[in-house]
Backbone as a chain_set.jsonl record, in Angstrom:
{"seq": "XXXXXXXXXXXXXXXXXXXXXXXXXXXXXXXXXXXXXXXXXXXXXXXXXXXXXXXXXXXXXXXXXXXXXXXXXXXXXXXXXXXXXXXXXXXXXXXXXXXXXXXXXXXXXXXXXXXXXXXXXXXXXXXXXXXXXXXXXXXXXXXXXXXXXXXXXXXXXXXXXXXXXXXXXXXXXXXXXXXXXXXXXXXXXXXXXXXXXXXXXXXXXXXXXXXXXXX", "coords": {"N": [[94.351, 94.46, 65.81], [96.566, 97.175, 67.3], [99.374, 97.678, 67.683], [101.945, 98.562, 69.92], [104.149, 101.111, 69.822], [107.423, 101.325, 69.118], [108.95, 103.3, 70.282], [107.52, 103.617, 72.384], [107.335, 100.766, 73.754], [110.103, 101.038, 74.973], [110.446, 103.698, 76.409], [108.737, 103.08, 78.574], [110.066, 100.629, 79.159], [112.408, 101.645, 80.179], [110.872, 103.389, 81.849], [110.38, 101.784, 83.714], [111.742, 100.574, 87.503], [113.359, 98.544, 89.863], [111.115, 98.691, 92.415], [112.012, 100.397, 95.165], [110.19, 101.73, 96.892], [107.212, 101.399, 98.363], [104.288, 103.388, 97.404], [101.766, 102.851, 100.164], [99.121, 103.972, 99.801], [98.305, 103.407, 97.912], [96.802, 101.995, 95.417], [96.163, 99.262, 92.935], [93.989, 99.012, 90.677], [90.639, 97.012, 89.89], [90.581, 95.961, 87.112], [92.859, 96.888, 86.015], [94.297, 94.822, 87.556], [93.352, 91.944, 86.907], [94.603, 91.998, 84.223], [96.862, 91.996, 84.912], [97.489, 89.22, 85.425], [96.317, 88.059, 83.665], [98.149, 88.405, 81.72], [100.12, 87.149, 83.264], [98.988, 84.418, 82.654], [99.478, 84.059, 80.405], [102.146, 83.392, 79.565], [104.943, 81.823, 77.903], [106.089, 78.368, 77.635], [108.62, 75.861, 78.607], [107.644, 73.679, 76.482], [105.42, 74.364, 76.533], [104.373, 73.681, 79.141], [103.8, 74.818, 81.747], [104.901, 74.819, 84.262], [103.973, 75.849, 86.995], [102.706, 77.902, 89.438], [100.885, 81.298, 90.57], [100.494, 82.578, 93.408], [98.957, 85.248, 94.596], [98.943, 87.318, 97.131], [97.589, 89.512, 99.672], [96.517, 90.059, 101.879], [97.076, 91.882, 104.891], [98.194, 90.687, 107.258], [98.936, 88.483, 106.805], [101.298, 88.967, 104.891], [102.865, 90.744, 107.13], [103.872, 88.763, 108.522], [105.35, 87.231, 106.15], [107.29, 89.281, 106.221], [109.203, 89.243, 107.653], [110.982, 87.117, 106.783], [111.813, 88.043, 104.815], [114.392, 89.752, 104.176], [113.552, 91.648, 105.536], [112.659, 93.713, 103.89], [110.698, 96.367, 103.022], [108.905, 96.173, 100.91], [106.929, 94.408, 100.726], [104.764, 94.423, 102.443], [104.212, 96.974, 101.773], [103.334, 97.328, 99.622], [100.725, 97.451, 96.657], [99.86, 94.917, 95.918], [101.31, 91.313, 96.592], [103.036, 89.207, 94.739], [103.559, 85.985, 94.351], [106.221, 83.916, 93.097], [105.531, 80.202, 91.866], [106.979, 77.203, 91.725], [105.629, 73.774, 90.224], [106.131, 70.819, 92.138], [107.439, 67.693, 91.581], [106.958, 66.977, 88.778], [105.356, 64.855, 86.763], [104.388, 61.904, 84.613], [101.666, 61.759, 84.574], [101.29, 64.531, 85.024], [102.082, 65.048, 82.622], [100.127, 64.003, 81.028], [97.839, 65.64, 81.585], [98.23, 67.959, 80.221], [98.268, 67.132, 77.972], [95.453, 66.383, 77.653], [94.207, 68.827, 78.11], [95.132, 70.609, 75.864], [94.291, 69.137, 73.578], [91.548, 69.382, 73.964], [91.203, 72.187, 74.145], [92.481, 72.924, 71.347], [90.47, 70.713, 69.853], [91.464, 68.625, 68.647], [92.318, 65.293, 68.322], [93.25, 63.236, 71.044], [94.493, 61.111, 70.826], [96.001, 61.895, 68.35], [97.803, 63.561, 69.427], [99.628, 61.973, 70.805], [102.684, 61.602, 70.162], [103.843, 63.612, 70.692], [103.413, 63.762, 73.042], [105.197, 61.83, 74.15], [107.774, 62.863, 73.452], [107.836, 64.343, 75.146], [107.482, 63.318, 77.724], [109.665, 62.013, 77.455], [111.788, 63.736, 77.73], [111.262, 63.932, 80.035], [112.069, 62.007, 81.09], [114.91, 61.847, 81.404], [117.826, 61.167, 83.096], [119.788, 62.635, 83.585], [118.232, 65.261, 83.687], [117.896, 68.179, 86.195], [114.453, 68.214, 87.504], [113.336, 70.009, 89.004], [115.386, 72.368, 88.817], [114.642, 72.882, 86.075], [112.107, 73.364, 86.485], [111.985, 76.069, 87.656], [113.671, 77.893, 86.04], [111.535, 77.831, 84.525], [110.066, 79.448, 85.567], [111.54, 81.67, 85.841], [110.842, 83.106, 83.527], [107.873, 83.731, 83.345], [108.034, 85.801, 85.12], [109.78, 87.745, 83.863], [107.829, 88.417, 81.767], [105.964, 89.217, 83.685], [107.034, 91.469, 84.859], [107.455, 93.251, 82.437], [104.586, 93.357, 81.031], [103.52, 94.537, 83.322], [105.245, 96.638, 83.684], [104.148, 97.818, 81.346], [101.73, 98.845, 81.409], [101.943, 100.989, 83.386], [102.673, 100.244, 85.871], [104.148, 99.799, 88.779], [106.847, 97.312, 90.318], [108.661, 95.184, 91.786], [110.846, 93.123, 91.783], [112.264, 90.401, 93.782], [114.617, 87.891, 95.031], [115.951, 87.814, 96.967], [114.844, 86.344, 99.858], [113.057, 83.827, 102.05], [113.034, 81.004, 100.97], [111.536, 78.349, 102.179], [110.68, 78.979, 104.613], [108.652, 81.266, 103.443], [107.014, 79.047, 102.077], [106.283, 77.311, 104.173], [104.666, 79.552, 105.427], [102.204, 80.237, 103.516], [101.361, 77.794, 103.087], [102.196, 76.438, 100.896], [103.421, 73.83, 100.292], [101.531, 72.032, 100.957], [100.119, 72.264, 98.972], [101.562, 71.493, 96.768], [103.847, 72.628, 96.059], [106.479, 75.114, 95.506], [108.155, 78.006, 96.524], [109.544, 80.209, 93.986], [110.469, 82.774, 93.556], [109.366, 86.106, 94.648], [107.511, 88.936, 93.971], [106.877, 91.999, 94.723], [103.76, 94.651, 93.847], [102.402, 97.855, 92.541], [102.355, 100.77, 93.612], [104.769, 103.553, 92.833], [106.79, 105.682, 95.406], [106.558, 109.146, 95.838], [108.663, 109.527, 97.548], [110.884, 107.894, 96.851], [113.992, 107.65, 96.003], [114.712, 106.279, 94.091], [113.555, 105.735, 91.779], [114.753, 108.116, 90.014], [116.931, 107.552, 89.544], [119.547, 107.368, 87.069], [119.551, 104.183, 85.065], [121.998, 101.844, 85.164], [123.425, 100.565, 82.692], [125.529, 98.618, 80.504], [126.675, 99.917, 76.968], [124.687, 98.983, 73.792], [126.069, 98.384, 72.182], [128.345, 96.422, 72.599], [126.61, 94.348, 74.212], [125.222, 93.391, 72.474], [125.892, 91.249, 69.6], [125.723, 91.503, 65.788], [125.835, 88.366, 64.54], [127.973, 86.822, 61.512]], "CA": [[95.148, 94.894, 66.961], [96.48, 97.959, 67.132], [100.911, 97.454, 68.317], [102.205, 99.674, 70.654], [104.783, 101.528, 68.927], [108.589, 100.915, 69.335], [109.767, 104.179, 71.226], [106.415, 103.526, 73.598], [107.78, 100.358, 74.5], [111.218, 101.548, 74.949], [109.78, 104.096, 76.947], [108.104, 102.265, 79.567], [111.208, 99.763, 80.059], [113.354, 102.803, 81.001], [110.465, 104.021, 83.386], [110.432, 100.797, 85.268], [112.89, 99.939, 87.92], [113.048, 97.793, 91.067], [110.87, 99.846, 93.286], [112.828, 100.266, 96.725], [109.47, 102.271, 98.125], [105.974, 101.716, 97.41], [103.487, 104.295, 98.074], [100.969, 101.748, 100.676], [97.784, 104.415, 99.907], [97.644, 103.227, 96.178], [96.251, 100.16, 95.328], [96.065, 98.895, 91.961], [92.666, 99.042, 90.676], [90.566, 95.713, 89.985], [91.405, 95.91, 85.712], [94.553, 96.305, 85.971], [95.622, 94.067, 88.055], [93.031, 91.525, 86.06], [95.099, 91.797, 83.426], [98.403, 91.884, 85.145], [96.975, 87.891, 85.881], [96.157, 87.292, 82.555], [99.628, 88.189, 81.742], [101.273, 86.116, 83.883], [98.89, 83.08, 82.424], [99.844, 84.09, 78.859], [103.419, 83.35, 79.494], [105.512, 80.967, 77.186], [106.832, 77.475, 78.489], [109.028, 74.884, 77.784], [106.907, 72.544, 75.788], [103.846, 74.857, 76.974], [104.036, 72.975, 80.172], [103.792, 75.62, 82.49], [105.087, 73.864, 85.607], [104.019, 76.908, 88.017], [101.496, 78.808, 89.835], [101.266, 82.022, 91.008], [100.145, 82.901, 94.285], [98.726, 86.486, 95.381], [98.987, 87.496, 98.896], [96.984, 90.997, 99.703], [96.172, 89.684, 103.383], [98.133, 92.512, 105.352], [98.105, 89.869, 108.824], [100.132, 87.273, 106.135], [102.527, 89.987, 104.267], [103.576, 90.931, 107.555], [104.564, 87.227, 108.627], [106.554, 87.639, 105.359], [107.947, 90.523, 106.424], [110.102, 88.917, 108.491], [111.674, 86.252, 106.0], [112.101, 88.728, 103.495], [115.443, 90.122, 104.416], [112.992, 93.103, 106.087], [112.126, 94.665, 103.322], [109.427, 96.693, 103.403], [107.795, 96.174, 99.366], [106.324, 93.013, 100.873], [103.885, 95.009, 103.291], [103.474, 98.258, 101.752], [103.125, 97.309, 97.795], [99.188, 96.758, 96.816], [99.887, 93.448, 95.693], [102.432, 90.556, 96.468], [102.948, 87.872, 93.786], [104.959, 84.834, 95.076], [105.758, 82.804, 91.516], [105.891, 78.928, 92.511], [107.131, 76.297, 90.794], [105.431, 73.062, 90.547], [107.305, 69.784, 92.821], [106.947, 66.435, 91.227], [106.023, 66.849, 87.542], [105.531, 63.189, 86.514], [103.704, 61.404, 83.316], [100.435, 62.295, 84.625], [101.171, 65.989, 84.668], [102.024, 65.341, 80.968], [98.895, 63.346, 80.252], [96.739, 66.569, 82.086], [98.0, 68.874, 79.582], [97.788, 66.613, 76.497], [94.272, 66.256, 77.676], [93.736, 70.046, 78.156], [95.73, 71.108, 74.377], [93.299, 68.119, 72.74], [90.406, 69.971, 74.312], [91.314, 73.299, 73.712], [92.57, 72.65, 70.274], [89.773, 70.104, 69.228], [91.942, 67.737, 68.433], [91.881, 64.051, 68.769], [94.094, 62.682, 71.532], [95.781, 59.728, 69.596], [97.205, 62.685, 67.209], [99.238, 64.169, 70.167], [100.63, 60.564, 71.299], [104.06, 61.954, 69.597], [104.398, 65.378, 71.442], [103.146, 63.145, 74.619], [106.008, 60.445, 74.341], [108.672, 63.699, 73.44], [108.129, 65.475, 77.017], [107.707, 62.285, 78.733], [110.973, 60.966, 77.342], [112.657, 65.145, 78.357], [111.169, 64.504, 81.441], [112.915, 60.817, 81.921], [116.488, 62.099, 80.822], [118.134, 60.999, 84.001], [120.692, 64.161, 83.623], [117.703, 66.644, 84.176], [117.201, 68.44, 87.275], [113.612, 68.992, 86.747], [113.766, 71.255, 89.995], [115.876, 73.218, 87.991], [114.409, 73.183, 84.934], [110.764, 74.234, 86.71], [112.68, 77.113, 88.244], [113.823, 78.579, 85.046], [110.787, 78.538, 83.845], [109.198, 80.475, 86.327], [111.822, 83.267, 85.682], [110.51, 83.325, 82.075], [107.28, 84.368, 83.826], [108.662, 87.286, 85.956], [110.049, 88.676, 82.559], [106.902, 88.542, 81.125], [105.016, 89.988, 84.305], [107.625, 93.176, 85.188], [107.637, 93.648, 81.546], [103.447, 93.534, 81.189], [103.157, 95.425, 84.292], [105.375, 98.513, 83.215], [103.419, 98.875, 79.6], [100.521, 99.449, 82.131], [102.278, 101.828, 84.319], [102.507, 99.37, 87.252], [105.847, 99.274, 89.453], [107.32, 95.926, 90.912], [110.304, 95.168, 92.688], [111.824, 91.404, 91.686], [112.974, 89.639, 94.911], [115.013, 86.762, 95.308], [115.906, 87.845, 98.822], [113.96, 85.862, 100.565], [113.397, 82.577, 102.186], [111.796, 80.149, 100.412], [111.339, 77.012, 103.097], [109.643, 79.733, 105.526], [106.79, 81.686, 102.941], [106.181, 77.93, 101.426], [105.349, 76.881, 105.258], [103.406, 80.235, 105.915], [101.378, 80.151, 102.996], [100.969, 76.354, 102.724], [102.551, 75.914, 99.26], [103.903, 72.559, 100.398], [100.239, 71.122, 101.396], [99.444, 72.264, 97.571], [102.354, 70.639, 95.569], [104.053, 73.984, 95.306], [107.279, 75.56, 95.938], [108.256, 79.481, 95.783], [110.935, 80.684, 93.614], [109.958, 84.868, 93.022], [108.691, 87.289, 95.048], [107.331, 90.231, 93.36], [105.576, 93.012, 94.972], [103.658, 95.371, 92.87], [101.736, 98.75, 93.164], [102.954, 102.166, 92.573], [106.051, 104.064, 93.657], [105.709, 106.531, 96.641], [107.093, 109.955, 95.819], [109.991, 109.867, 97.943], [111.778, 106.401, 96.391], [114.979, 108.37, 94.755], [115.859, 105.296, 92.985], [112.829, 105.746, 91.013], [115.104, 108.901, 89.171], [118.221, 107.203, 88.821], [119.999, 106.585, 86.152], [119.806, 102.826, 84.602], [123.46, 101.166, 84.884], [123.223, 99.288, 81.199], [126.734, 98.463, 79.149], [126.417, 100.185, 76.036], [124.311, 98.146, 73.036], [127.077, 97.704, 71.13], [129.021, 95.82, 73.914], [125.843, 93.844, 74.872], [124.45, 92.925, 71.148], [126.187, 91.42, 68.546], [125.181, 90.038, 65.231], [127.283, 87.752, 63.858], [128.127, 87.008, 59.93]], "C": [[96.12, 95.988, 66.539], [97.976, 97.502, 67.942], [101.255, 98.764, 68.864], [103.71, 99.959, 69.868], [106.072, 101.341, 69.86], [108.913, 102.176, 70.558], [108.833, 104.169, 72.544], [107.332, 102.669, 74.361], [109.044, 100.681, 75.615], [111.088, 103.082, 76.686], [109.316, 103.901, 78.353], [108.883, 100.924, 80.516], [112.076, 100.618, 80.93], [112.295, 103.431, 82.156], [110.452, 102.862, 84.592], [111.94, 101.063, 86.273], [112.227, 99.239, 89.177], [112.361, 98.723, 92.157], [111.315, 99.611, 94.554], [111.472, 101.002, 97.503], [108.263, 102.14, 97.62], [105.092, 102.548, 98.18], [101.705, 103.219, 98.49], [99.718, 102.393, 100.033], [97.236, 103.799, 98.403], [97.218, 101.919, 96.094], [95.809, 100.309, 93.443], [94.629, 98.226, 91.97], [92.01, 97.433, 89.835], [90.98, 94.76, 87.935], [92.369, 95.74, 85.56], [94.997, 95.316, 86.451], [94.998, 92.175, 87.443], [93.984, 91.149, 85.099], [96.713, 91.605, 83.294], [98.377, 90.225, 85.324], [96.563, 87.322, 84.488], [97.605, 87.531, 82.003], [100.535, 87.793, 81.7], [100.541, 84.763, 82.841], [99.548, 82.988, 81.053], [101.424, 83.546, 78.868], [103.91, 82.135, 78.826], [105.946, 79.823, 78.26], [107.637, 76.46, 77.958], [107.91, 73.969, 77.628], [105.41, 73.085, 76.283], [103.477, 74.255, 78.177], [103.099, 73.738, 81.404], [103.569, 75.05, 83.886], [105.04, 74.992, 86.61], [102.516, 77.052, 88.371], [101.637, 80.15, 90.65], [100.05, 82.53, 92.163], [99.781, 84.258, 94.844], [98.451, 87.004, 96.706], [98.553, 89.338, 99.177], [96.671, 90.906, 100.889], [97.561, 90.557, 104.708], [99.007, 91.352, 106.519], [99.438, 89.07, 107.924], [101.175, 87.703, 105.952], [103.217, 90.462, 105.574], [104.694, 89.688, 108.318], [105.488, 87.036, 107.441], [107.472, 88.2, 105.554], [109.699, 89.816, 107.066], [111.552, 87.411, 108.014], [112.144, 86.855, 104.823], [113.188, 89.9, 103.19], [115.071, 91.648, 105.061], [112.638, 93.809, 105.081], [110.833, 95.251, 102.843], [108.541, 96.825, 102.243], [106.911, 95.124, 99.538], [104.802, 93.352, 101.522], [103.035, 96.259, 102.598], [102.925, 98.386, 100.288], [101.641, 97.139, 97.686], [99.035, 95.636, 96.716], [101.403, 92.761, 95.505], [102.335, 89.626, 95.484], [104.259, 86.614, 94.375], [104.639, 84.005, 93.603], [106.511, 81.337, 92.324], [106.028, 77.94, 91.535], [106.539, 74.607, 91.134], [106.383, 71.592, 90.933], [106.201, 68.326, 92.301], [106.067, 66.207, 89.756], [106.525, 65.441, 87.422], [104.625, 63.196, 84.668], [102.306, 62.384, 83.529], [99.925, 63.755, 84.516], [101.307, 66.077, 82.998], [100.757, 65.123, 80.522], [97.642, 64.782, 80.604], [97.028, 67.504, 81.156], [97.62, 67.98, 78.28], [96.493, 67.04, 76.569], [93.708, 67.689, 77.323], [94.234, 70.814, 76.415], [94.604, 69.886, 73.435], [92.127, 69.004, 72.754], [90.287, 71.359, 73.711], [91.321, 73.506, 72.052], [91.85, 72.046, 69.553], [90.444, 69.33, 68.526], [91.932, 66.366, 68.845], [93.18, 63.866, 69.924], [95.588, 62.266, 71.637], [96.887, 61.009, 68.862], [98.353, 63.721, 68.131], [100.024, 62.901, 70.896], [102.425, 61.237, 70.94], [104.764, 62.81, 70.187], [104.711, 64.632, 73.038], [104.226, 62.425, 74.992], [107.549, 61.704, 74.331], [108.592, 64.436, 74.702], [108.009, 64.325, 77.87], [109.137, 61.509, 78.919], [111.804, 62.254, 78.1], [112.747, 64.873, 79.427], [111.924, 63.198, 82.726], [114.101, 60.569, 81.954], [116.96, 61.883, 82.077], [119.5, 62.093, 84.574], [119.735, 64.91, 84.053], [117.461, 66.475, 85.376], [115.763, 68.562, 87.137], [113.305, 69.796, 88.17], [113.994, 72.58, 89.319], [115.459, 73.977, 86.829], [112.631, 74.074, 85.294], [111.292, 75.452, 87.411], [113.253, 77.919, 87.325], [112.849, 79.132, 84.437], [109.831, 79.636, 84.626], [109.95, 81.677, 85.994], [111.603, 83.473, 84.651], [108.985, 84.489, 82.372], [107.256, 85.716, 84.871], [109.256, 88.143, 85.005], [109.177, 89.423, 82.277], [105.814, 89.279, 82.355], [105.914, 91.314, 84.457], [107.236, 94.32, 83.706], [105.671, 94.589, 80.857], [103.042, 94.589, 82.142], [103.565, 96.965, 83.689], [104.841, 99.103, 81.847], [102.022, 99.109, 80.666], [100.476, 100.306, 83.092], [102.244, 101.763, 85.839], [103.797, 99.083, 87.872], [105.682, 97.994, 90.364], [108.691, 95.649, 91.323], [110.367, 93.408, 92.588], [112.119, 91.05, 92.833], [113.286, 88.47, 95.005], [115.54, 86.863, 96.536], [115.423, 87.385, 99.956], [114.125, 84.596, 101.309], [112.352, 81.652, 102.468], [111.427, 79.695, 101.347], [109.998, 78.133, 104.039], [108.12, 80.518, 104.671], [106.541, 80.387, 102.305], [105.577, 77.514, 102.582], [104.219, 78.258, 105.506], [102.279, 80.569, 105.245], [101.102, 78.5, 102.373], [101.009, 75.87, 101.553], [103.187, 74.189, 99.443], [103.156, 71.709, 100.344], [100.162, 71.044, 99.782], [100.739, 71.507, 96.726], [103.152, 72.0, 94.861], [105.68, 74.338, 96.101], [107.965, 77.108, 95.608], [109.616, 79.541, 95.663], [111.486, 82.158, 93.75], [109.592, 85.041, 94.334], [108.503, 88.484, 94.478], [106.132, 91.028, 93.953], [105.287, 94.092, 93.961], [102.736, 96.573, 93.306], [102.742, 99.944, 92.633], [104.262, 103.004, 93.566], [106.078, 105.329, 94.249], [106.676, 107.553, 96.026], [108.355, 110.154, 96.356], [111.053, 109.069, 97.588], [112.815, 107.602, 95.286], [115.145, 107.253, 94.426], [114.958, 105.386, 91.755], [113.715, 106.872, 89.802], [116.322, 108.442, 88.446], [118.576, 106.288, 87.779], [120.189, 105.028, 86.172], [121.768, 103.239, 84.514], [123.298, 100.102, 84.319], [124.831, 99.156, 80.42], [125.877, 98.917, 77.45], [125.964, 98.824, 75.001], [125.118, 97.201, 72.17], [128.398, 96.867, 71.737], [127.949, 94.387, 74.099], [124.892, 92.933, 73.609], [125.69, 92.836, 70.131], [125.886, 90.326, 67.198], [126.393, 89.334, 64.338], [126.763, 87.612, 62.02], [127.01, 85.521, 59.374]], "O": [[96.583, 95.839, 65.408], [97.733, 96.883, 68.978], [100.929, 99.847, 68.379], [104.319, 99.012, 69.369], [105.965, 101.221, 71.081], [109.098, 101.815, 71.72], [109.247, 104.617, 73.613], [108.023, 103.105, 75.283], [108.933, 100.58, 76.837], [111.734, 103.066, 77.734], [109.634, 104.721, 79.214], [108.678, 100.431, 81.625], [112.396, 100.387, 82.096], [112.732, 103.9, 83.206], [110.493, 102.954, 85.819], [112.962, 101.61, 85.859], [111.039, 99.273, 89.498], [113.091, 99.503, 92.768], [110.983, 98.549, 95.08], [111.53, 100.941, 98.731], [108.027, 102.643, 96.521], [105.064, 102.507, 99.41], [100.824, 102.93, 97.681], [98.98, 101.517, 99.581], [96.089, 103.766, 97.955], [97.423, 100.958, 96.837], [95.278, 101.276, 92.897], [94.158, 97.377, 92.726], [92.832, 96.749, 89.224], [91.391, 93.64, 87.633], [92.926, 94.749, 85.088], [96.005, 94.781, 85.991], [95.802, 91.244, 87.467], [94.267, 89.952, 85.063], [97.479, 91.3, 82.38], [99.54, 89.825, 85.377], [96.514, 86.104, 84.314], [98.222, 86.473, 81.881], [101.483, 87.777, 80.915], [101.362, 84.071, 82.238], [100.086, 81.958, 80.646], [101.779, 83.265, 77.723], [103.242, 81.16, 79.171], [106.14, 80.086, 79.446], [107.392, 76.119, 76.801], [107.296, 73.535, 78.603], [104.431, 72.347, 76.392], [102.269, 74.226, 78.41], [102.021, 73.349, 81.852], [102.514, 74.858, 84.489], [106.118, 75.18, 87.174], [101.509, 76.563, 87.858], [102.558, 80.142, 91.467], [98.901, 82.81, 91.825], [100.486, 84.474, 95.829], [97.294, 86.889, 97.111], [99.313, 90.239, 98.822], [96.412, 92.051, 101.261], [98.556, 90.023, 105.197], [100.234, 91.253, 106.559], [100.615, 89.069, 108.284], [102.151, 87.227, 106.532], [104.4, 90.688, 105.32], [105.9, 89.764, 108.553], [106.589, 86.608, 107.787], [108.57, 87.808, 105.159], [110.883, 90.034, 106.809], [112.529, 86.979, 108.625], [112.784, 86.27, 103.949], [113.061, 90.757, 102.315], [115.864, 92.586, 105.139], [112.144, 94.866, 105.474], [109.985, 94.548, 102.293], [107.5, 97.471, 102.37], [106.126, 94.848, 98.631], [103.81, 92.697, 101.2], [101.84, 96.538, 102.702], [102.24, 99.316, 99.863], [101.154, 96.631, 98.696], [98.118, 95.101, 97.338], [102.331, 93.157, 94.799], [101.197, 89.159, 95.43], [105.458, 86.637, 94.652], [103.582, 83.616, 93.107], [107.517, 81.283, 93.031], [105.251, 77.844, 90.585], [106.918, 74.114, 92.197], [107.264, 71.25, 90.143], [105.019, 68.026, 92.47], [105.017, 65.593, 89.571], [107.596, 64.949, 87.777], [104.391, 64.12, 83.888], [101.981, 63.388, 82.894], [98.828, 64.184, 84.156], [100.787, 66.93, 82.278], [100.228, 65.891, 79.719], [96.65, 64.873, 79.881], [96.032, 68.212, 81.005], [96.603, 68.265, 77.647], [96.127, 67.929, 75.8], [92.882, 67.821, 76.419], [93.42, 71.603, 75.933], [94.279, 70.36, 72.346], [91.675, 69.401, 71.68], [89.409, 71.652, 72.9], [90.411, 74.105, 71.48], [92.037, 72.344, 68.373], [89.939, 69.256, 67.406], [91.429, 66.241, 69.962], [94.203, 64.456, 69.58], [96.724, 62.548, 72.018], [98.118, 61.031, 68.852], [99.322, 64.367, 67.732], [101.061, 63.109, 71.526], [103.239, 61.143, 71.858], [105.991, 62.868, 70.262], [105.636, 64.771, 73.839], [104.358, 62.285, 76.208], [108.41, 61.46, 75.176], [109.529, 65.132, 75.094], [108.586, 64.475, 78.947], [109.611, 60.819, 79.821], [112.495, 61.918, 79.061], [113.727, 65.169, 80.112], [112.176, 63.152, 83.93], [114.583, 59.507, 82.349], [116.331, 62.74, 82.698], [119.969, 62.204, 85.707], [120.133, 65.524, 85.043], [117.039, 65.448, 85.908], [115.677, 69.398, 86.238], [112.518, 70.609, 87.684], [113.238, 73.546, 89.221], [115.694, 75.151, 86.541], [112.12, 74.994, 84.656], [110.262, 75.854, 87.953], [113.444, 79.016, 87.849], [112.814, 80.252, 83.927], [109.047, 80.455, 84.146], [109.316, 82.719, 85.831], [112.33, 84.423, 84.361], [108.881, 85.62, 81.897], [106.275, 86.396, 85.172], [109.273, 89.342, 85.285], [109.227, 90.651, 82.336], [104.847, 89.892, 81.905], [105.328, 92.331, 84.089], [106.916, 95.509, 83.709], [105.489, 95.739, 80.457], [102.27, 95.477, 81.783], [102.884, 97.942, 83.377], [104.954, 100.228, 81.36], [101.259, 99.91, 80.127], [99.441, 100.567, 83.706], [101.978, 102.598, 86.704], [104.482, 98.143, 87.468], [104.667, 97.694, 90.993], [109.698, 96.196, 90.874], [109.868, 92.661, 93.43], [112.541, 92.155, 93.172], [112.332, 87.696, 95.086], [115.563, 85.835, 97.212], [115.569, 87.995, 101.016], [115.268, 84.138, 101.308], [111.471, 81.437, 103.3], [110.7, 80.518, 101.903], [108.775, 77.994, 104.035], [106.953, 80.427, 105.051], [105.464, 80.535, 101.728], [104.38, 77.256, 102.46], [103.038, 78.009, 105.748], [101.343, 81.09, 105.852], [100.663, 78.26, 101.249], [100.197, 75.076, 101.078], [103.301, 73.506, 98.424], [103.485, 70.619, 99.877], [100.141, 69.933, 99.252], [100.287, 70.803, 95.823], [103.145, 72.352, 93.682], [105.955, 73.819, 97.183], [108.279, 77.347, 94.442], [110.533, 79.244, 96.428], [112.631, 82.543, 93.988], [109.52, 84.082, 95.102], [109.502, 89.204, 94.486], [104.922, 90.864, 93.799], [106.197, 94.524, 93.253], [102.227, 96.436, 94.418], [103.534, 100.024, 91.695], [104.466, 102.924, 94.777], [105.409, 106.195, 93.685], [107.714, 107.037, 95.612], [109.161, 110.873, 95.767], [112.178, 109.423, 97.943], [112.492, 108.159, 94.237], [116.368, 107.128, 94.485], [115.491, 105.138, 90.673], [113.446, 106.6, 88.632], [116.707, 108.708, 87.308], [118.252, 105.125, 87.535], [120.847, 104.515, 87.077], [122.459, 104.179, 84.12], [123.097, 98.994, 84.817], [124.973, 100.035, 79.569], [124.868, 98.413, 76.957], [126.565, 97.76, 75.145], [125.031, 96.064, 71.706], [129.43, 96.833, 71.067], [128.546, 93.311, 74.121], [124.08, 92.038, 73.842], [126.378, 93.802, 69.802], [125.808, 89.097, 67.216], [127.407, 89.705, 63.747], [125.76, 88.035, 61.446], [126.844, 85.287, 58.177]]}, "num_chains": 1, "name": "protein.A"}
């Protein structure tokens, strides 16, 4: 493997930003956005759980029924692709026992020899302090890192949204029937020529303000 070089990345974070306009005629072609989906699955979790799913919405008829929960803004309609990231409601034992099963499998490992890992996220998950609401809601923004971030090394704009409202796109796309609840909204697609925010200057606090290492 062949690493994309430091000033690339660097590069490619400074060309992103929140796109305020997307240009509707573009559409993100069927590779890319492939891999903008493998991406998202690649994403880190606590304990590899990955208490989410992510939902794509390209159905103009739906996105505009969005439209209207989505504080109006118009990246929901005109972007090539919506991503709604959802967090899963009601992780229990059995969600633990479905990944053991699936990391045994994958890994070729026996079972029995993850009993230890199995009894350590079952006990996290019986701490009577955790939200686990909360805690599946964090991890979904781990995955919105990891997709804005994926997207702009592929020269793909996205606009973050927490503007929204959840209760209404979980009833209009039936995330409730599925065991699902949306945290994200991210539309994605390319940015239309006239979006000035696309030129403006990043507002960052200097590094040395924002990083420090200690002794």
């Amino acid at each position: 493997m062949t690493p994309i070089s430091p000033s690339q990345v660097i590069e490619q974070l400074k060309w992103r930003y929140a796109t305020k306009q997307f240009d509707s005629s573009k559409k993100i072609d069927a590779a890319t956005w492939s891999a903008i989906e493998d991406s998202l699955v690649l994403t880190p979790s606590s304990f590899g759980m990955q208490p989410w799913k992510f939902f794509v919405v390209t159905d103009d008829g739906v996105r505009q029924q969005l439209l209207e929960h989505s504080w109006k803004q118009a990246q929901v309609v005109d972007a090539s692709h919506v991503v709604v990231l959802a967090m899963k409601k009601g992780i229990d034992d059995a969600e633990v026992d479905r990944f053991m099963a699936s990391t045994a499998e994958i890994r070729g490992v026996e079972p029995k020899d993850l009993e230890g890992f199995s009894k350590v996220i079952k006990g996290f998950m019986a701490n009577p302090n955790l939200d686990k609401a909360e805690w599946a809601a964090k991890q979904v923004y781990i995955a919105l890192g990891q997709l804005m971030a994926a997207a702009a090394m592929m020269g793909v704009d996205a606009c973050p949204m927490e503007g929204f409202a959840p209760p209404k796109y979980d009833e209009i796309l039936g995330l409730d029937k599925l065991g699902y609840a949306s945290v994200l909204v991210c539309p994605m697609g390319y940015r239309h020529g006239d979006d000035k925010h696309a030129t403006l200057a990043k507002v960052r606090y200097p590094k040395a303000e924002m990083v420090q290492h200690l002794p």
